[in-house]
VEXDRENLO-663229 format. One record per atom (N, C-alpha, C): residue number from 1; atom name; x, y negated, z. Coordinates in steps of 0.1 Angstrom, whole numbers, plus 2048, in hexadecimal, padded with zeros to 3 digits. Example, Ala and Ser with C-alpha at 12.3 -4.5 7.8 and 13.67 -1.06 7.14 Angstrom:
[palo 1,N,[884,839,84E]]
[palo 1,CA,[87B,82D,84E]]
[palo 1,C,[884,821,84E]]
[palo 2,N,[880,816,847]]
[palo 2,CA,[889,80B,847]]
[palo 2,C,[881,800,84F]]
***
This chain:
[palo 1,N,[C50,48B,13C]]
[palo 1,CA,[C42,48F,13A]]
[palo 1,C,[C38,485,141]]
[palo 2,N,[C2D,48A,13F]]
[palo 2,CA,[C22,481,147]]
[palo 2,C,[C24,47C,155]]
[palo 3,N,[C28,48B,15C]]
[palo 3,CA,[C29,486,169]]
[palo 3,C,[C35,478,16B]]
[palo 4,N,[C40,477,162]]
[palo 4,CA,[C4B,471,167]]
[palo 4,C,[C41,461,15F]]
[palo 5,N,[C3E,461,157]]
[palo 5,CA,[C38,453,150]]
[palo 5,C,[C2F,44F,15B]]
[palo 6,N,[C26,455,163]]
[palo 6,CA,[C20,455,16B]]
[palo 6,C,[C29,447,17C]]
[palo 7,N,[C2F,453,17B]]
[palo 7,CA,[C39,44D,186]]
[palo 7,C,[C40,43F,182]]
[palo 8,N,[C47,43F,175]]
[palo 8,CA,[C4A,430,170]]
[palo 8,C,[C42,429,16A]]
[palo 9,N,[C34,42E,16B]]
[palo 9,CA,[C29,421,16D]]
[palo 9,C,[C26,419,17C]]
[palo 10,N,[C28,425,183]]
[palo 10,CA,[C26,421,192]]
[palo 10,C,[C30,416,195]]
[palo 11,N,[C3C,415,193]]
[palo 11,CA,[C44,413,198]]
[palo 11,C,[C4C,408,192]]
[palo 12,N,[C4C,407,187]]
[palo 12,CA,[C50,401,17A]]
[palo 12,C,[C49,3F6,175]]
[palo 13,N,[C42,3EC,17E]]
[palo 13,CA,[C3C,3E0,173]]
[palo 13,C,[C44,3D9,16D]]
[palo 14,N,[C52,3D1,16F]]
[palo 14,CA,[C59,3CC,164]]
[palo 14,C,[C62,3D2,157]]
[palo 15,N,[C5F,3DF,159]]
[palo 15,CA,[C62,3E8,149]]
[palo 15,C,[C5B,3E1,13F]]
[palo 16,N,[C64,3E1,136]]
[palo 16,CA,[C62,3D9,128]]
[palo 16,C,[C66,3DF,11E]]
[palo 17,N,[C67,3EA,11D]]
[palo 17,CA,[C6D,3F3,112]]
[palo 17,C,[C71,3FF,116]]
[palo 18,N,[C69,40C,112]]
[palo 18,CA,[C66,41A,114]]
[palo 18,C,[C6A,422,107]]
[palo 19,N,[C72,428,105]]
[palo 19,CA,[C7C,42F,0FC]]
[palo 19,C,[C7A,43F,0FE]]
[palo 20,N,[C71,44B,0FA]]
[palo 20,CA,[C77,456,0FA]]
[palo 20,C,[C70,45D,0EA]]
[palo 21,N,[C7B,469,0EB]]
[palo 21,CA,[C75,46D,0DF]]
[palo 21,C,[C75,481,0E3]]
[palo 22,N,[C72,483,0D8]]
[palo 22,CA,[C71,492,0DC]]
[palo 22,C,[C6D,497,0E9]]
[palo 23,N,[C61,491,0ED]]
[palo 23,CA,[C5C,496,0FB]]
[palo 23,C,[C4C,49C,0F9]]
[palo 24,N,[C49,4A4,0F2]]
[palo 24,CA,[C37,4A8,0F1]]
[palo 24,C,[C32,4A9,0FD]]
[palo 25,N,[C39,4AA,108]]
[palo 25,CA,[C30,4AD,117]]
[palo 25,C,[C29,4A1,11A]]
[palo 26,N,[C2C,491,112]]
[palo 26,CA,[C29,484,116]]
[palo 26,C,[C1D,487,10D]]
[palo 27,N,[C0E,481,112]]
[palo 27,CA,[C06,485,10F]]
[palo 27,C,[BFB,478,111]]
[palo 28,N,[BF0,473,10D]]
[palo 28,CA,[BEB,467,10F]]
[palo 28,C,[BEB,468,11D]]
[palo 29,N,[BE9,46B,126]]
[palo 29,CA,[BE7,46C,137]]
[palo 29,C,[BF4,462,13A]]
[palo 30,N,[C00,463,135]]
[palo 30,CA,[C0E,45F,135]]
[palo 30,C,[C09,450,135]]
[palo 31,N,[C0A,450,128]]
[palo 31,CA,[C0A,442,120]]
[palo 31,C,[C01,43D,122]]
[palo 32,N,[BF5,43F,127]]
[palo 32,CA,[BE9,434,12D]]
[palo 32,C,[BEC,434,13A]]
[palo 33,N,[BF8,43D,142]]
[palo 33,CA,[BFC,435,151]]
[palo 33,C,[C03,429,14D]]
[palo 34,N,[C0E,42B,143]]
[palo 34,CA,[C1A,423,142]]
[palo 34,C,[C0E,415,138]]
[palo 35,N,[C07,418,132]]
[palo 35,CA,[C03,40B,12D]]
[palo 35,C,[BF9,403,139]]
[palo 36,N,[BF4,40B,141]]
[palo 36,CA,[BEC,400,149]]
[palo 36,C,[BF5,3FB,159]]
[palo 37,N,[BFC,401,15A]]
[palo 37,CA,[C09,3FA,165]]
[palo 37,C,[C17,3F6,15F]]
[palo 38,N,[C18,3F7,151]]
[palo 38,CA,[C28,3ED,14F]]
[palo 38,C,[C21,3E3,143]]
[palo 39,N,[C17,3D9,14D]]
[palo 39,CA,[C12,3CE,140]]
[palo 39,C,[C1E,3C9,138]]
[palo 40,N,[C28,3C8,13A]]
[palo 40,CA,[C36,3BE,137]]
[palo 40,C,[C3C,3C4,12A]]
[palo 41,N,[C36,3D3,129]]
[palo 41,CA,[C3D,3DB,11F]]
[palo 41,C,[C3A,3D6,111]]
[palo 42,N,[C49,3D0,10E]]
[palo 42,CA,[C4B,3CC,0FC]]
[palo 42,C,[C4F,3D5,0F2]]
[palo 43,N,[C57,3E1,0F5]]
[palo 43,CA,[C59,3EA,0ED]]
[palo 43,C,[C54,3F6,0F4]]
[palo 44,N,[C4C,402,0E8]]
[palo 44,CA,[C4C,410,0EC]]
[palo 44,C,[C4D,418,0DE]]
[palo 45,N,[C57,423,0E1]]
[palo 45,CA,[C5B,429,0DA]]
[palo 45,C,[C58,43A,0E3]]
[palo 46,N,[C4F,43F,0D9]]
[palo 46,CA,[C49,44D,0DE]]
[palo 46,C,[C4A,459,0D2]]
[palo 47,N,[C50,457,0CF]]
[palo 47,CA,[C57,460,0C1]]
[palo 47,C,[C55,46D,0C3]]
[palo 48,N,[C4D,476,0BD]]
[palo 48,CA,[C4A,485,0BE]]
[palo 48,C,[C45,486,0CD]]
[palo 49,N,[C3F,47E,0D3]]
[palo 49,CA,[C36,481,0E0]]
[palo 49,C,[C25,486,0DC]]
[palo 50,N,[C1E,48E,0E4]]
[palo 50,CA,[C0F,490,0E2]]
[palo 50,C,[C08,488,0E4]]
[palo 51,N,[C09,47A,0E3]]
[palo 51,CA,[BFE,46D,0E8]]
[palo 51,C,[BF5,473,0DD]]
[palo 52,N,[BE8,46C,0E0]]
[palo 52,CA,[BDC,472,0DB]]
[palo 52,C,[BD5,462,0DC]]
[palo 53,N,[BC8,465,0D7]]
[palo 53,CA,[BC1,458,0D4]]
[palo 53,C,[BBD,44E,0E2]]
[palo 54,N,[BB9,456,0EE]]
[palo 54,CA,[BBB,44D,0FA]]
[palo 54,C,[BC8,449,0F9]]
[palo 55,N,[BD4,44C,0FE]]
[palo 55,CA,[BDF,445,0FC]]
[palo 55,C,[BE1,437,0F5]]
[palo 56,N,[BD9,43A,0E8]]
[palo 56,CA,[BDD,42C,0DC]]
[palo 56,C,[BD1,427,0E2]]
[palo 57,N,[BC9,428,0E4]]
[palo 57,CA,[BBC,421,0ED]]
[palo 57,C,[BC2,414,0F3]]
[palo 58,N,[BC6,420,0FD]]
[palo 58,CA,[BD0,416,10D]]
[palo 58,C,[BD7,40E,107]]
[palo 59,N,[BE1,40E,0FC]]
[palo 59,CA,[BEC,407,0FB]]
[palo 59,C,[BE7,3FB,0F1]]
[palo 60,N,[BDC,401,0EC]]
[palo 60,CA,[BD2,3F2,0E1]]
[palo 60,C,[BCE,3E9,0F0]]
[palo 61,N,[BC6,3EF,0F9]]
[palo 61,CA,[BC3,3E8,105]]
[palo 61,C,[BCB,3E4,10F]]
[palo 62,N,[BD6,3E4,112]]
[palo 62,CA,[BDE,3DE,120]]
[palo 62,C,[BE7,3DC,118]]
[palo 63,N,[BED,3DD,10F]]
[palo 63,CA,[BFC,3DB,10C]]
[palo 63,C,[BFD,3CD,102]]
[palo 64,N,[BF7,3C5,108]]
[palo 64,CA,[BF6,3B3,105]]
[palo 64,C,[C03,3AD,0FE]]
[palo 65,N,[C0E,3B3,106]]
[palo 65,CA,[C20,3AC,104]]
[palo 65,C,[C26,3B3,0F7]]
[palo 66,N,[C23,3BE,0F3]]
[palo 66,CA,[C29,3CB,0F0]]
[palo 66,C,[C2A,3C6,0DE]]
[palo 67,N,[C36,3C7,0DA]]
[palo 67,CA,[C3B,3C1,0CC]]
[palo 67,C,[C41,3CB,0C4]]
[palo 68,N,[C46,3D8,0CA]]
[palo 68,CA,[C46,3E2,0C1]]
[palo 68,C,[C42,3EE,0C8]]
[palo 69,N,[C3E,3F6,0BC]]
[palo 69,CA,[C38,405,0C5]]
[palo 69,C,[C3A,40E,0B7]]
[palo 70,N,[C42,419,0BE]]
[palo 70,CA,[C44,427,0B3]]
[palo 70,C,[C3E,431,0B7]]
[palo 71,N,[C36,435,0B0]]
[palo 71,CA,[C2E,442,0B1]]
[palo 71,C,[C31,44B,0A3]]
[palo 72,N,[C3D,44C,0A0]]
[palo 72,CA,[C44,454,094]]
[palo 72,C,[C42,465,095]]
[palo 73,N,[C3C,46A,091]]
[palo 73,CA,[C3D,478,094]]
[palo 73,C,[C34,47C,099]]
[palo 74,N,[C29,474,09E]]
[palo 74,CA,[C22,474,0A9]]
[palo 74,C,[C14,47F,0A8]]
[palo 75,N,[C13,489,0A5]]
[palo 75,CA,[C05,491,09A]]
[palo 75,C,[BFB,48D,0A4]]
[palo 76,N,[BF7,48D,0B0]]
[palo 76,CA,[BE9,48C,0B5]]
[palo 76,C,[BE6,47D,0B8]]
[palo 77,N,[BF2,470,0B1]]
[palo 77,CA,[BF2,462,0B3]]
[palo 77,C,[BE3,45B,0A9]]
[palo 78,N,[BD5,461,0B1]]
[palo 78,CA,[BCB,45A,0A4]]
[palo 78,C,[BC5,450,0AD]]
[palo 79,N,[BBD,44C,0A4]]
[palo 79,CA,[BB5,43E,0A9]]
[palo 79,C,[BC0,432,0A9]]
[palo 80,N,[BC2,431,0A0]]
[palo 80,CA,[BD1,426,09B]]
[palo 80,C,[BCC,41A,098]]
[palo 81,N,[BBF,41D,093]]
[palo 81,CA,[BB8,411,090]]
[palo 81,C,[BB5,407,09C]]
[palo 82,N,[BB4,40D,0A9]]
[palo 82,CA,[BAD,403,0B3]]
[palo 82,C,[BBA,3F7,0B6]]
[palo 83,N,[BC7,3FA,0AE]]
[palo 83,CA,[BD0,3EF,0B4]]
[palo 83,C,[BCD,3E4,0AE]]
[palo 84,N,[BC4,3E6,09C]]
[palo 84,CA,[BC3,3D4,099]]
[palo 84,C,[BB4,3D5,09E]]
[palo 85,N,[BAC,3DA,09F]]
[palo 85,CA,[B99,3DB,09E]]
[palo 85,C,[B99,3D2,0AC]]
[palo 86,N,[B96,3C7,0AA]]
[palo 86,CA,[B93,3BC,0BB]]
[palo 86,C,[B8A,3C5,0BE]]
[palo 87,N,[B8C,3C2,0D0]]
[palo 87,CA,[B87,3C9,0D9]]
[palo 87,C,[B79,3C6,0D5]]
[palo 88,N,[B6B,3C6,0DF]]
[palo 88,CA,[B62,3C5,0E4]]
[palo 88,C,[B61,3B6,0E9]]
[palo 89,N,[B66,3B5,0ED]]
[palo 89,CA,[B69,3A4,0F3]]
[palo 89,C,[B6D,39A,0EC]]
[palo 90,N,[B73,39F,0E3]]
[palo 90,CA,[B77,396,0D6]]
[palo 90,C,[B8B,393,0DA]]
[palo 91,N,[B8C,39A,0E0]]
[palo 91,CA,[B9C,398,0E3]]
[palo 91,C,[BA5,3A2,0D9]]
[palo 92,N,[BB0,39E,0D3]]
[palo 92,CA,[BB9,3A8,0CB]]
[palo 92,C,[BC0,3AF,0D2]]
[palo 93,N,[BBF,3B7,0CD]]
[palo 93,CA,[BCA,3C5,0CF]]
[palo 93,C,[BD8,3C2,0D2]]
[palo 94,N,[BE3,3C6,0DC]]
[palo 94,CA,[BEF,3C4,0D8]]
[palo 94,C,[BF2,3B6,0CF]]
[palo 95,N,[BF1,3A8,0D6]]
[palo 95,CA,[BF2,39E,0C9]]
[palo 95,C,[BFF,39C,0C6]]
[palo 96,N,[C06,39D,0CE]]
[palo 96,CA,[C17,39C,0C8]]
[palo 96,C,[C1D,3A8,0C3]]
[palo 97,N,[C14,3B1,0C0]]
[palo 97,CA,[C18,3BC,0B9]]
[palo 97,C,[C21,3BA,0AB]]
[palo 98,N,[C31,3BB,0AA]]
[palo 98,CA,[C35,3BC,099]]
[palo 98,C,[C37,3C5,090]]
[palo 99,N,[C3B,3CF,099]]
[palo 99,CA,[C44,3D8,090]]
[palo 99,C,[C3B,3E7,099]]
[palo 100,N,[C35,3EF,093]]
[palo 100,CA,[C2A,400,093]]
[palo 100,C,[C32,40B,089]]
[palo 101,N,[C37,410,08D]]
[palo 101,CA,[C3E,41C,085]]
[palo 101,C,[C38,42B,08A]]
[palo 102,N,[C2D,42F,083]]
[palo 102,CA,[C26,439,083]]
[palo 102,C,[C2B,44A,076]]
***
């Protein structure tokens, strides 16, 4: 759940790949800890989690390295658009992004 993503944001900067599925208690609070303290993360897979549009926010914004990301299942995963729409600054989203399974 949130609280545990929380803790392996804290704790966890060289995580590079975050794997859970079937967890709805993970919720954007989660995933915008884990995206703004594990910069290093190249894979995330959140399969049937409640991430919501702050969540995809955070992970358009801090997740620079990050080359694949599943949000399969995901019903409250909107604002999908902000991963290609360049920031405000003119910087891209996720640029090593390959492979989005929604």
């Amino acid at each position: 759940d949130d609280v545990c993503l929380q803790a392996i944001a804290a704790s966890c900067e060289e995580l590079v790949e975050l794997a859970s599925s079937r967890c709805p208690r993970i919720t954007s609070k989660g995933v915008s800890a884990i995206a703004q303290g594990c910069l290093k993360l190249r894979s995330m897979a959140l399969v049937r989690s409640s991430v919501g549009r702050k969540g995809v926010q955070d992970i358009a914004k801090y997740c620079k390295n990050l080359r694949f990301l599943d949000l399969s299942e995901c019903e409250n995963a909107l604002g999908l658009r902000c991963l290609a729409k360049p920031h405000k600054d003119g910087t891209i989203p996720c640029p090593m992004l390959q492979q989005l399974n929604v």
